[in-house]
C-alpha positions as MATLAB code, in Angstrom:
seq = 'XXXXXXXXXXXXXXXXXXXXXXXXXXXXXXXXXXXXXXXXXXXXXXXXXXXXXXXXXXXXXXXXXXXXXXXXXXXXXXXXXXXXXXXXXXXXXXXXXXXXXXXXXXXXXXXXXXXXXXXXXXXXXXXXXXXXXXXXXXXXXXXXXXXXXXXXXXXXXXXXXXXXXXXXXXXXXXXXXXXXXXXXXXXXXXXXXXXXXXXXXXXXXXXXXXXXXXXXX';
ca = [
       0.000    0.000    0.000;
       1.508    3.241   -0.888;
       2.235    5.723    1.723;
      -0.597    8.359    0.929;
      -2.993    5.909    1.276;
      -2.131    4.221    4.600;
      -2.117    8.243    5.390;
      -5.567    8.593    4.392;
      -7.081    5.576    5.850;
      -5.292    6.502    9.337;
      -6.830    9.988    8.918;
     -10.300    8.545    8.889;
      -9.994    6.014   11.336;
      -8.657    8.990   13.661;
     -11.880   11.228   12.540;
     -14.403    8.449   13.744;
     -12.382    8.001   16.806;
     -12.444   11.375   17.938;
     -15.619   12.768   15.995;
     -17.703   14.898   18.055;
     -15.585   14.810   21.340;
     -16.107   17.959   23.271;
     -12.852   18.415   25.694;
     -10.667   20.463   22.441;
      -8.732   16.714   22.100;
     -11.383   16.154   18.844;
     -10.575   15.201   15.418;
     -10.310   19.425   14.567;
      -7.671   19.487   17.220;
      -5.617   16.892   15.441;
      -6.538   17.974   12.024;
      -4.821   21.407   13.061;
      -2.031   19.965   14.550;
      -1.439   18.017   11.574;
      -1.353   20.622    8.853;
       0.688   22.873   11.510;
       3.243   19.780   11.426;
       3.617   19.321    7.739;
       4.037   23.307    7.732;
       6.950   22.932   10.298;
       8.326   19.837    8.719;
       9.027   21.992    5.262;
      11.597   24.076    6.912;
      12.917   20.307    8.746;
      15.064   17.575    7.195;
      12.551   15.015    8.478;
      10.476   12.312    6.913;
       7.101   13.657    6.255;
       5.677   10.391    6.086;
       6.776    9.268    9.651;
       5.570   13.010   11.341;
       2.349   12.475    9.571;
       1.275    9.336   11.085;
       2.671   10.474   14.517;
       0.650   13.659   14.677;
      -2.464   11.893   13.223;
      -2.087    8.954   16.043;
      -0.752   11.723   18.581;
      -4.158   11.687   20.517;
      -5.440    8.284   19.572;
      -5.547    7.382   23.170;
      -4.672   10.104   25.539;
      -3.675    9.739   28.790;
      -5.979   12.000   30.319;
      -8.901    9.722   29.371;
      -6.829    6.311   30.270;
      -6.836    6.683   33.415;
      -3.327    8.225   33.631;
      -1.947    5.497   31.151;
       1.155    7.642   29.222;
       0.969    4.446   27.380;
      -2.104    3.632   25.951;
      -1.883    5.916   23.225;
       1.562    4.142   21.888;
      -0.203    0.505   22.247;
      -3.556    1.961   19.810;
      -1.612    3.587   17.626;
       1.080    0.270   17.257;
      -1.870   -2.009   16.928;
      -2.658    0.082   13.876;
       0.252    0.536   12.709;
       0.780   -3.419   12.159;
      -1.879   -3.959    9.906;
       0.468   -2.140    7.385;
       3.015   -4.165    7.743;
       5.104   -1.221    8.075;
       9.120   -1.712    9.186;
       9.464   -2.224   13.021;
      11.950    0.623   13.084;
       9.167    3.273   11.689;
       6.405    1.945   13.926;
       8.594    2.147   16.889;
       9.411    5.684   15.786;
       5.866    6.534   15.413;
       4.985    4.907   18.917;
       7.847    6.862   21.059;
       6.609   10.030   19.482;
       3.121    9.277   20.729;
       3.881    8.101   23.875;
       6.358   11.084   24.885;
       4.558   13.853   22.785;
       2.549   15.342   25.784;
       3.279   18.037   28.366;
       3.730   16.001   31.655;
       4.860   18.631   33.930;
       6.692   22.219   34.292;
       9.768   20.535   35.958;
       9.678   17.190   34.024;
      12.157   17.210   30.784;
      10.483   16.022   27.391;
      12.231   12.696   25.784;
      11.525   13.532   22.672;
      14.827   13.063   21.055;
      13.989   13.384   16.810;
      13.667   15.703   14.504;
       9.778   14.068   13.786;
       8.883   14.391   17.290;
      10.092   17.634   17.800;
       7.704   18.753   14.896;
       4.946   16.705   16.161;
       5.335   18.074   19.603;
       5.939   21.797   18.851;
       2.411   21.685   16.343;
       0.651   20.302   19.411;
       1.673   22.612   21.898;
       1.118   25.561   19.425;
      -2.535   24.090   19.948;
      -2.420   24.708   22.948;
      -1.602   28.734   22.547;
      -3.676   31.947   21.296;
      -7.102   31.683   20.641;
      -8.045   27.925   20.197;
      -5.566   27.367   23.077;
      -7.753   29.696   25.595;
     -10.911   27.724   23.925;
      -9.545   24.125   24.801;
      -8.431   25.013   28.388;
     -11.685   26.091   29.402;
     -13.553   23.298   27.496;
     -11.443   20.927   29.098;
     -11.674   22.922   32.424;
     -15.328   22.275   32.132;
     -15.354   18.890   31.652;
     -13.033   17.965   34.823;
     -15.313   19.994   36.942;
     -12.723   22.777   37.582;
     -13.220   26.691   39.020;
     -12.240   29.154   36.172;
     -10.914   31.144   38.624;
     -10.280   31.165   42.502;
      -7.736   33.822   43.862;
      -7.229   31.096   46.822;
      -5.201   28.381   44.870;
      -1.990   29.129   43.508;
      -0.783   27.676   40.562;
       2.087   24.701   40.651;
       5.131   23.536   39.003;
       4.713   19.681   39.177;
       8.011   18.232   39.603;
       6.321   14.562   38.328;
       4.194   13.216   35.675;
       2.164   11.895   38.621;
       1.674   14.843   40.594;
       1.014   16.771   37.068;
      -2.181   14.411   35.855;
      -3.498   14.087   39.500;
      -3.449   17.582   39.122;
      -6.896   19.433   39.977;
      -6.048   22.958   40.154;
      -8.511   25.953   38.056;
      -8.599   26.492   34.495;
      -6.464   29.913   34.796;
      -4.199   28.185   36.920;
      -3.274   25.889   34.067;
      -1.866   28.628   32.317;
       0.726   29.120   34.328;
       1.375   25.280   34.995;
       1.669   24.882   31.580;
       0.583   26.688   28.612;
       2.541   30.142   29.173;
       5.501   28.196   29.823;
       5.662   26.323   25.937;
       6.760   29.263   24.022;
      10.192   28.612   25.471;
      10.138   24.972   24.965;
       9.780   24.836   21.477;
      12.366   22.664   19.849;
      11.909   24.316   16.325;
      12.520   28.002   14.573;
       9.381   27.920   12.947;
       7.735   26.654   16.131;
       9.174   29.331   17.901;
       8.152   32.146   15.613;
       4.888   31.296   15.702;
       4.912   30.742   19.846;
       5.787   34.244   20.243;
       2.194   35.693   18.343;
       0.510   32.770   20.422;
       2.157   33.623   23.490;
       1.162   37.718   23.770;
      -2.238   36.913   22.884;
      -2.851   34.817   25.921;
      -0.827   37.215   28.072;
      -3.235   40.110   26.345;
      -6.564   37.768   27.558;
      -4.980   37.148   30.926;
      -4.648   40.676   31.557;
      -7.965   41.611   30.376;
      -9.360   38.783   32.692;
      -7.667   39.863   35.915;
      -9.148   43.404   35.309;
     -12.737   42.452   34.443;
     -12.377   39.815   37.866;
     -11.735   43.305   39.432;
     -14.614   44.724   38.085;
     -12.651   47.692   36.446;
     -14.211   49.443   34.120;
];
C-alpha cells in the first residue's frame, strides 16, 4: 500500500475516533495539529511520512482519558500501525513520538529526542496557545469539573508526571502550569516564531481577565 494511502485511511480512522468529542482533544484538534506539522516539517530535514502518522495517532488514546496510562496511546496507535506491515523501526518511531509527545509537567524534561517528534510536539503545543488554546483550556476545564478562577489556589510547578495528571487545580491556573511556559520549549525556529504571536495573545486575555475579575471598568 503506498504511503498516501495508509495516510488517508489513518486519517479517517482517527476522525471516527475522535468525531464529536467535546474536551478540544477532537478530530479538529488533530486535524490542526497536523497541517501545523507538515508546515513545520518543510523548513525540517525530516520524513514527512513518519511526522504524519505520529501527529495523526498523537491523541489516539490520551492519557488524560486512560486513566493516567502515558501508554495507551503508543499501544492503539502500534496495533494500527501493524496492519500495514510497516518496518518495526518506523512503527517504533511513530509509537515513542506518541507516547512522549505530551506536556507532563513544568519541571519534568520532554524525551523527545527526533527531529519528527520535535515537529509533532511543537504543532501540538502551538494548539495549545492563542485563541483555540484559551478555547480548549476552558472546554477541558469544564469537563473535569474545575473553578475558572479562585484567587485562593496558587498555581504549581509539578516536579512529576504523577503529581502533574493528579493535578486538579482551576482552568487559569493551568496557564501558568503549563501553557505560558511552551513558548520557550519549542524545539523548532518555525515553532518558535509562531509561539511568540501565540504567546502575547494569551498574556493580552490574561490581563484583560484579571481586570474584568476586578470589576474595572
Amino acid at each position: 500500500m503506498k504511503n498516501e494511502q495508509i495516510i488517508q485511511k489513518t486519517a479517517d480512522y482517527v476522525k471516527k475516533s475522535q468525531e464529536g468529542e467535546s474536551t478540544g482533544h477532537d478530530w479538529w484538534h488533530t486535524y490542526r495539529v497536523w497541517k501545523i506539522s507538515c508546515h513545520i516539517a518543510k523548513s525540517e530535514k525530516a520524513d514527512l511520512f513518519i511526522v504524519e502518522l505520529a501527529v495523526l495517532l498523537h491523541d489516539i488514546a490520551d492519557f488524560k482519558f486512560h486513566d493516567g496510562d502515558d501508554r495507551a496511546g503508543a499501544k492503539v496507535a502500534r496495533q494500527w500501525l501493524e496492519k500495514f506491515r510497516l518496518e518495526k523501526e518506523k512503527i517504533n518511531i511513530i509509537c515513542k513520538i506518541v507516547e512522549n509527545v505530551s506536556f507532563k509537567g513544568a519541571n519534568v524534561k520532554s524525551s523527545i529526542d527526533t527531529i519528527e517528534g520535535k515537529i509533532v510536539q511543537d504543532a501540538d503545543r502551538l494548539d495549545a496557545l492563542g485563541a483555540i488554546g484559551i478555547a480548549r483550556t476552558f472546554a477541558f476545564g469544564g469537563h473535569k469539573g474545575r473553578e475558572i478562577y479562585n484567587p485562593e489556589i496558587k498555581y504549581k510547578l509539578h516536579d512529576s508526571f504523577t503529581e502533574y495528571k493528579n493535578n486538579k487545580n482551576t482552568s487559569i491556573n493551568h496557564f501558568y502550569e503549563k501553557l505560558l511556559l511552551l513558548k520557550d520549549r519549542m524545539n523548532t525556529k518555525t515553532g518558535k516564531a509562531m509561539a511568540e504571536l501565540r504567546h502575547r495573545y494569551m498574556e493580552n486575555f490574561l490581563e484583560e481577565f484579571y481586570k474584568e475579575w476586578q470589576g474595572e471598568i
